[in-house]
C-alpha angles and dihedrals in degrees: 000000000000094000081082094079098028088122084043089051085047084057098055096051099056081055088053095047085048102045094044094065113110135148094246104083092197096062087045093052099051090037092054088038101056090034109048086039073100124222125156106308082221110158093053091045079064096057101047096038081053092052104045094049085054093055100253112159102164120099107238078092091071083047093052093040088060095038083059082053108046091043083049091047093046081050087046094054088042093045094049092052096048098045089045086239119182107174128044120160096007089296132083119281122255098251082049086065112023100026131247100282094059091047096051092045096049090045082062094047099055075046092063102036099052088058086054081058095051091059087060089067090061090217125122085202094059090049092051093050087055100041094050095041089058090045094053084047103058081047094063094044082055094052099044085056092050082052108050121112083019108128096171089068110134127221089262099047073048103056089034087069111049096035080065102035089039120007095051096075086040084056099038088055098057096045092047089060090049095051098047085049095052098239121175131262090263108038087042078066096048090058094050101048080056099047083054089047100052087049101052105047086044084059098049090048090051087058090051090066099052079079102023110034143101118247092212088054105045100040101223127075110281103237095045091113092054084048094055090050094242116167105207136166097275091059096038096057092046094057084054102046096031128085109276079253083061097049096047082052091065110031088053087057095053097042084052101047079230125141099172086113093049092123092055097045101046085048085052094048087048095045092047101057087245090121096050093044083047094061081034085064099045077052100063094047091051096043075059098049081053094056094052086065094066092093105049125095115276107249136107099292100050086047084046088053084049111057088039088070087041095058095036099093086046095064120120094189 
């Protein structure tokens, strides 16, 4: 489905290449080696999918597109610092290569120059989207480090964590396309709740592979999650369903940061249903992405959204 806006994507990357020069080589260094280490691009293949289903045809959607880059790449070099993250996309990270300092700067300075980009749109809509998206985000980077080593962390503290660290510029994404479409008040929702949706169920997913996925796949080290001292939905769901000796076992492990016992955890979250209620749970999100789409008009790129959430819960990597 993304080979719909594979001349739109095109687009945004000759923004990217345009908005990253600078005369200070190290920012563009770290900035081209971080963006162009590839991925999905997921969150401006949104936009622009969004945007297309609802009939855009301006180019202030190639400018956003970049500006959500840009803001998740600017999540993706603080989060690595602060996880102590060493591998991301099956390469090291960029404070593995280039330090921390260096991370956390040029993680300002795609900030800030995201916010010169939004000026670019003239709407004081599209500004307040974006404002408050980063906000939320930073909120939820806040609230993930409150929670770490917390074993006692419960499925909402959970979800309230990740719909604002992850879901927001999914959401964000989905909305922007709808305001610079025009859309109305309650289709612009409806763009939005998909957008969450989408975003939530991608991140729990995410969560999934750290015990079920392939190294190779991924691109980071399975168990990072467990070394950070992350509590997410597969644990907790295996401290529910296993013996109280299984628990203890885990939570143990997460209060620790150790993953010595990963063997043993990741069979415990398999042999306690955890994994499977986990992708149950990723279902259900994206089952709720697909019923926002009721309301948008019937062409490719809907179709194209569509069987995007459809295929979500089915990612190895």
């Amino acid at each position: 489905m993304l080979g719909l806006i594979a001349e739109d994507m095109t687009q945004v990357d000759r923004v990217i290449a345009k908005r990253l020069d600078t005369g200070v080589p190290l920012v563009a260094e770290v900035s081209r080696y971080i963006i162009s280490a590839g991925g999905k691009r997921l969150r401006p293949a949104l936009l622009l999918l969004m945007s297309r289903a609802l009939g855009y045809q301006g180019d202030q959607q190639y400018n956003l597109a970049a500006v959500i880059e840009f803001i998740h790449t600017a999540t993706l070099l603080h989060d690595d610092v602060v996880d102590e993250s060493t591998l991301r996309r099956g390469r090291p990270t960029a404070n593995e290569s280039f330090g921390n300092p260096a991370s956390v700067l040029v993680g300002d300075f795609l900030y800030s120059r995201a916010f010169q980009m939004m000026l670019d749109a003239h709407d004081m809509r599209v500004m307040e989207i974006l404002a408050d998206a980063t906000n939320v985000i930073a909120e939820g980077e806040v609230l993930q480090l409150m929670n770490m080593h917390d074993a006692g962390l419960d499925e909402t503290a959970y979800l309230r964590v990740i719909r604002s660290k992850t879901a927001k510029l999914f959401e964000a994404s989905t909305r922007l396309a709808a305001v610079i479409a025009k859309a109305p008040p309650e289709l612009e929702e409806a763009c939005a709740t998909y957008g969450q949706a989408l975003g939530t169920a991608f991140q729990v997913i995410d969560d999934v592979l750290d015990y079920a996925g392939d190294a190779n796949e991924t691109g980071k080290n399975l168990g990072d999650d467990l070394r950070e001292g992350k509590t997410t939905l597969p644990l907790i769901l295996a401290m529910q369903r296993g013996t109280a000796a299984q628990s203890a076992l885990i939570k143990a492990a997460i209060e620790a940061g150790d993953t010595e016992q990963l063997p043993q955890i990741v069979a415990i979250v398999r042999q306690t249903g955890a994994l499977d209620a986990t992708r149950a749970a990723a279902a259900a999100e994206a089952q709720r992405a697909i019923d926002a789409l009721r309301s948008l008009p019937r062409n490719e790129h809907a179709e194209g959204l569509l069987q995007l959430a459809a295929q979500l819960t089915e990612r190895r990597a």
